[in-house]
C-alpha positions in Angstrom: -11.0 55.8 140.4 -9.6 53.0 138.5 -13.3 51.3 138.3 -14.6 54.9 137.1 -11.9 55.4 134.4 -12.6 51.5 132.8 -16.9 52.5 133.1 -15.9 55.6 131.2 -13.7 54.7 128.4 -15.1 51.0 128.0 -18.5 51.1 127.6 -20.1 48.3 125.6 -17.2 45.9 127.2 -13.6 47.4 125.4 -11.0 45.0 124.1 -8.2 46.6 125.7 -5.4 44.8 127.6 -4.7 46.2 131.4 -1.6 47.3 130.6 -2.8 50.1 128.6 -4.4 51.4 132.0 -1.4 51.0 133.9 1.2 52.8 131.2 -1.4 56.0 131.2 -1.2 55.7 135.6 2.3 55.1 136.4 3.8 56.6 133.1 2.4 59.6 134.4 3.3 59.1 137.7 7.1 58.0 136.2 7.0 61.8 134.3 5.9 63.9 137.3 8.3 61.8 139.9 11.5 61.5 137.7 12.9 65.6 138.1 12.6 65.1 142.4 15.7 62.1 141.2 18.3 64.6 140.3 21.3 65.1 142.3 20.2 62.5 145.0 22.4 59.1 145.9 22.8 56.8 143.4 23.0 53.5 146.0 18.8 55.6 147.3 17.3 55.7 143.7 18.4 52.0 143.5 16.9 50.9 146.3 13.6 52.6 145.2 13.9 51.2 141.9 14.6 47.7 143.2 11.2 48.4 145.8 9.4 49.6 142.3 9.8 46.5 140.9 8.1 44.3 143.2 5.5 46.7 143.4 5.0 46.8 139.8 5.3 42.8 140.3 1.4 42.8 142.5 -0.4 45.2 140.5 0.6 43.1 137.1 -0.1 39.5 138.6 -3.6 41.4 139.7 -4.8 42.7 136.6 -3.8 39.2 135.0 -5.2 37.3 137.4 -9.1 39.2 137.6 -9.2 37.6 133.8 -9.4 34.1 135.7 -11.0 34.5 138.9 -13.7 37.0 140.8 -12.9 40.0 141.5 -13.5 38.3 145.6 -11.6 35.6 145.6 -8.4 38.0 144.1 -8.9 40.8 146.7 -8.9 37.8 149.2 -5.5 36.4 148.2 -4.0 39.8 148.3 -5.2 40.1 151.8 -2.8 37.3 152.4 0.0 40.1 152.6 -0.8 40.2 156.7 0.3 36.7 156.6 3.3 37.4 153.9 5.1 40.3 155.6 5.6 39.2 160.0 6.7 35.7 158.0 9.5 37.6 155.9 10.0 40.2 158.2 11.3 37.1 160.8 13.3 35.2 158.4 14.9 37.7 156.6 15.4 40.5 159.2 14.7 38.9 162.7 11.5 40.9 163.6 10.0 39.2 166.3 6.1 38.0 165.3 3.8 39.9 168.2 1.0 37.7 169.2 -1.1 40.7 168.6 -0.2 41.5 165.8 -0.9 37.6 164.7 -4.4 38.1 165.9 -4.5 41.4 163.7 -4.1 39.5 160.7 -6.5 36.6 161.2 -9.2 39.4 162.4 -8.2 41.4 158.8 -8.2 38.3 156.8 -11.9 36.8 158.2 -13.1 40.5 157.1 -11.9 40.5 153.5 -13.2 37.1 153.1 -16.8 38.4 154.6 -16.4 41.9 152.5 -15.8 40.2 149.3 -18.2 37.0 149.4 -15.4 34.8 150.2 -16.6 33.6 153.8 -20.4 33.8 154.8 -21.2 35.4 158.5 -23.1 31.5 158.9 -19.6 29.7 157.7 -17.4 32.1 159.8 -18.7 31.3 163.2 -18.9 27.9 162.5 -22.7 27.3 161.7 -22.7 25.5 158.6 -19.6 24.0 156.0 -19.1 27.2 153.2 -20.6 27.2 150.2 -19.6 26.5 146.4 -16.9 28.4 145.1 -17.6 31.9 143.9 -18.1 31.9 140.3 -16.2 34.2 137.7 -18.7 37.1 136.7 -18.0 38.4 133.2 -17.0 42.3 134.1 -15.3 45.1 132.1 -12.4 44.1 134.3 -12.0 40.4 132.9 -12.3 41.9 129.4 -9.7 44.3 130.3 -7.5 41.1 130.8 -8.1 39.3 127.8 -4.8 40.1 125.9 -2.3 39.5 129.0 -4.1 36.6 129.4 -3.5 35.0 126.7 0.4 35.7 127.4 0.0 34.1 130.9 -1.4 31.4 129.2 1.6 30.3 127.3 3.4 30.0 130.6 3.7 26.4 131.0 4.9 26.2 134.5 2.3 28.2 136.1 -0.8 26.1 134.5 1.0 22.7 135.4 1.2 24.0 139.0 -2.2 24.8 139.0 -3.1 21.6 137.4 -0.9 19.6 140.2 -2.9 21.7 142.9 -6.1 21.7 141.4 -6.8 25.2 141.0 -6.6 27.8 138.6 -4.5 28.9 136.9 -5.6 32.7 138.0 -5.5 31.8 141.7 -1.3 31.0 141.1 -1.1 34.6 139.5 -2.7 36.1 142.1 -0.5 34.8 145.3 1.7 37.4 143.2 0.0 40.0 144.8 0.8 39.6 148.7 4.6 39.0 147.4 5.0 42.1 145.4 2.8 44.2 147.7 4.4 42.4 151.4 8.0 42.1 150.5 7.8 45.5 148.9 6.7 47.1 152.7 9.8 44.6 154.1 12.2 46.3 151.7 11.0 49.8 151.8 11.6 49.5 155.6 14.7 48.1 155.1 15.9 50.6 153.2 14.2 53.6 155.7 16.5 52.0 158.4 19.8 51.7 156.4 19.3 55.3 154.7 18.3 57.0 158.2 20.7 59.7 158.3 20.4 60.7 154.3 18.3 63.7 153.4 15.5 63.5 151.5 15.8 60.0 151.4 11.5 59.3 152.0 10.8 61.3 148.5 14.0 59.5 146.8 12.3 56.3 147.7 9.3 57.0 146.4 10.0 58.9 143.5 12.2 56.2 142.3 9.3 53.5 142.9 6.9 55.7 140.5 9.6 55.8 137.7 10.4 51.6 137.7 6.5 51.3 138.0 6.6 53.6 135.0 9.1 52.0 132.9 7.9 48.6 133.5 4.0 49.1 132.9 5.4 50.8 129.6 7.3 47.4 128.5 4.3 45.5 129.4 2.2 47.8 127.2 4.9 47.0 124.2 4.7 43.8 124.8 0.9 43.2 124.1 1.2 45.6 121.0 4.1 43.4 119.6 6.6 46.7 120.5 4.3 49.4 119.3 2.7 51.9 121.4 -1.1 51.6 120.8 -3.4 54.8 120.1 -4.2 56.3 123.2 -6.3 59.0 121.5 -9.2 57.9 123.0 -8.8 58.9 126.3 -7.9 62.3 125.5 -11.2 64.1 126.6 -11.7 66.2 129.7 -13.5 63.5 132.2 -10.8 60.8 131.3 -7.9 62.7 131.2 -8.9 64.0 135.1 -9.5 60.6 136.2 -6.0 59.2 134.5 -4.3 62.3 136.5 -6.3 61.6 139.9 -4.8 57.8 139.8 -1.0 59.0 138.4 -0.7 61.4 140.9 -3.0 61.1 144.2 -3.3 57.5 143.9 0.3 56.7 143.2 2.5 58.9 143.7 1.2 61.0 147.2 -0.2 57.3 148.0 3.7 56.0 147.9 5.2 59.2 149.6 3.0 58.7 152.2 3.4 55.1 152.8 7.4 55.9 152.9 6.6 58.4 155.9 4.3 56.0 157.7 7.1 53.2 157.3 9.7 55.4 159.0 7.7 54.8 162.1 5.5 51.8 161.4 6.7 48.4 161.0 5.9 46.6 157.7 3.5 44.6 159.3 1.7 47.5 160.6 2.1 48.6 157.1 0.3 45.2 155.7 -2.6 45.3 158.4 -3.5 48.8 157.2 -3.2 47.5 153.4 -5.9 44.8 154.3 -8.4 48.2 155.0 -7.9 48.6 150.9 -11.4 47.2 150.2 -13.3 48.9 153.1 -12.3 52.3 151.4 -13.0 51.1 147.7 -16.3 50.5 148.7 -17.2 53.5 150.7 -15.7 55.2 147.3 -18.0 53.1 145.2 -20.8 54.0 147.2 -20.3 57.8 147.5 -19.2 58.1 143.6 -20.7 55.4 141.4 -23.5 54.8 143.3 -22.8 51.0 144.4 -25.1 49.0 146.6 -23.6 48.0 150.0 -25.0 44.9 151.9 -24.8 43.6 155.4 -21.4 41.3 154.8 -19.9 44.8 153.0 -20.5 46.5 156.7 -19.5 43.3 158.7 -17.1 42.8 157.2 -16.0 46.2 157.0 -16.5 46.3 160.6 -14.4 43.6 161.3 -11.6 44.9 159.4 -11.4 47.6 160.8 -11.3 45.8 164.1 -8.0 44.3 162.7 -6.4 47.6 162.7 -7.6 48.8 165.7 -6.1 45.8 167.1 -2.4 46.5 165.5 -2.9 49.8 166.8 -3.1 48.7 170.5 -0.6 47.0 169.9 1.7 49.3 168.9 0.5 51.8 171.6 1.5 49.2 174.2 4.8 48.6 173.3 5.0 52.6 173.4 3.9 52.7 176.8 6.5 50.1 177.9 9.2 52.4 176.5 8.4 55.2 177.5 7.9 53.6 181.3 11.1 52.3 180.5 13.2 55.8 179.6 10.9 57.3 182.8 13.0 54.5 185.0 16.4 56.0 184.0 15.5 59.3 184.1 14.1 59.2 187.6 17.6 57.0 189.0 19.8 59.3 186.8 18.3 62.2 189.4 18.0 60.5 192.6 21.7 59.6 192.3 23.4 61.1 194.5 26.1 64.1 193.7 29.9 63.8 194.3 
């Protein structure tokens, strides 16, 4: 939807900065999530704030980052979050790694690199060394980038690092994705644990994730525009203003809510293995709506992606089985003992 809202409103190739797409799609979402905040906790709505943040903190180093890199090569890195989360989740919260769930995230990562052009089927299983590095294709997307840019440029730091490592400087903004997105999922089921017995405290959560997305997409926007809101008249006609709604409201906000429920029960590297199925959807969406062309590495490695979560999931079902065997055991020796 994101893709179909930038064809609408920017073609010829626009001259506006991201962060006019993500004030009109979590500014909205801020508005319709802010009322469910009244009259909950006060110590809840911070945690979802604080969760907001490094939310907000991967979809801003992604939209700078596709100014200096593919489109591939940045879908890749983010994929890195099934390497990110089990490695936090251990250090910071004692989570024990599964050796499934370690296979999981090899499986996910070898099937974004074959979905996005990152790692060839040949290269993969070992046939031949991989190829040149994927070039930077000039897309409505990089244009979209061109003012942030400009700001990341003046970062010192970041280009010297990328410099020392020999990169680009695009590739350091983008490992900003798997540590907003990962430690986002470790703190969201942090904070599902402590708040367990408060009510309502899945939709606080959320809600209060869509409101510092909000707020901090709308500084970002100030801060292109030299602290002036920019004229946003143009995307107020019918087509635009459903897609901008679609994003705000399904995309974000239901998106979040539901990921809050599915944490409650899921681990956050569950969470992250599912997240790596993100391009596998985008591009059965592309196909069915803007009429995209699918290869064979799009179904391998959609295929193979897939496989990752299958994989999780069998995982998860196992150690199910083991507890419920386990609650059988007492359960059958708390009636065969005998009666006094």
């Amino acid at each position: 939807s994101v893709k179909y809202l930038e064809t609408l409103c920017f073609h010829p190739p626009c001259h506006h900065p991201p962060s006019e797409f993500a004030f009109a799609r979590f500014g909205l979402a801020a508005l319709v999530s802010f009322p469910l905040l009244i009259n909950q906790r006060k110590d809840v709505i911070l945690a979802g704030l604080e969760c907001g943040i490094w939310i907000t903190l991967g979809y801003v180093c992604q939209a700078v980052a596709l100014a200096d890199i593919s489109s591939g090569k940045c879908a890749f890195i983010c994929s890195l979050t099934v390497v990110f989360v089990p490695v936090v989740s251990a250090i910071l919260y004692g989570k024990p790694i599964k050796p499934m769930n370690v296979a999981a995230a090899m499986v996910a990562l070898a099937g974004v690199g074959v979905l996005e052009g990152m790692l060839g089927i040949p290269e993969m299983l070992g046939i031949q060394a991989a190829s040149a590095q994927t070039e930077v294709v000039p897309s409505t997307t990089n244009a979209l980038a061109s003012s942030s840019l400009e700001t990341a440029s003046a970062i010192g730091p970041i280009q010297s690092v990328a410099n020392a490592l020999g990169v680009q400087r695009g590739d350091i903004l983008a490992l900003g994705q798997p540590i907003g997105f990962g430690y986002s999922f470790c703190r969201i089921e942090h904070y599902q644990e402590k708040f367990e017995n408060v009510p309502n405290r899945v939709l606080t959560i959320a809600a209060a994730q869509c409101v510092a997305a909000g707020f901090l997409s709308m500084m970002w926007v100030l801060s292109d525009y030299q602290w002036h809101f920019p004229d946003f008249g143009y995307l107020a006609e019918p087509h635009r203003v459903a897609t901008i709604a679609w994003t705000g409201m399904v995309t974000t906000v239901f998106a979040i809510f539901l990921e809050g429920i599915a944490l409650q029960k899921a681990t956050a590297t569950d969470a992250a293995i599912t997240f790596s199925s993100e391009p596998v959807w985008a591009s059965l969406f592309g196909l069915a709506l803007l009429n995209e062309q699918l290869g064979a590495t799009s179904y391998v490695g959609g295929a193979i992606i897939m496989m990752a979560c299958l994989i999780g999931s069998v995982s998860d079902l196992g150690e199910e089985e083991k507890l419920a065997i386990a609650e059988g055991a007492v359960v059958v020796d708390i009636d065969a003992a005998p009666k006094k």
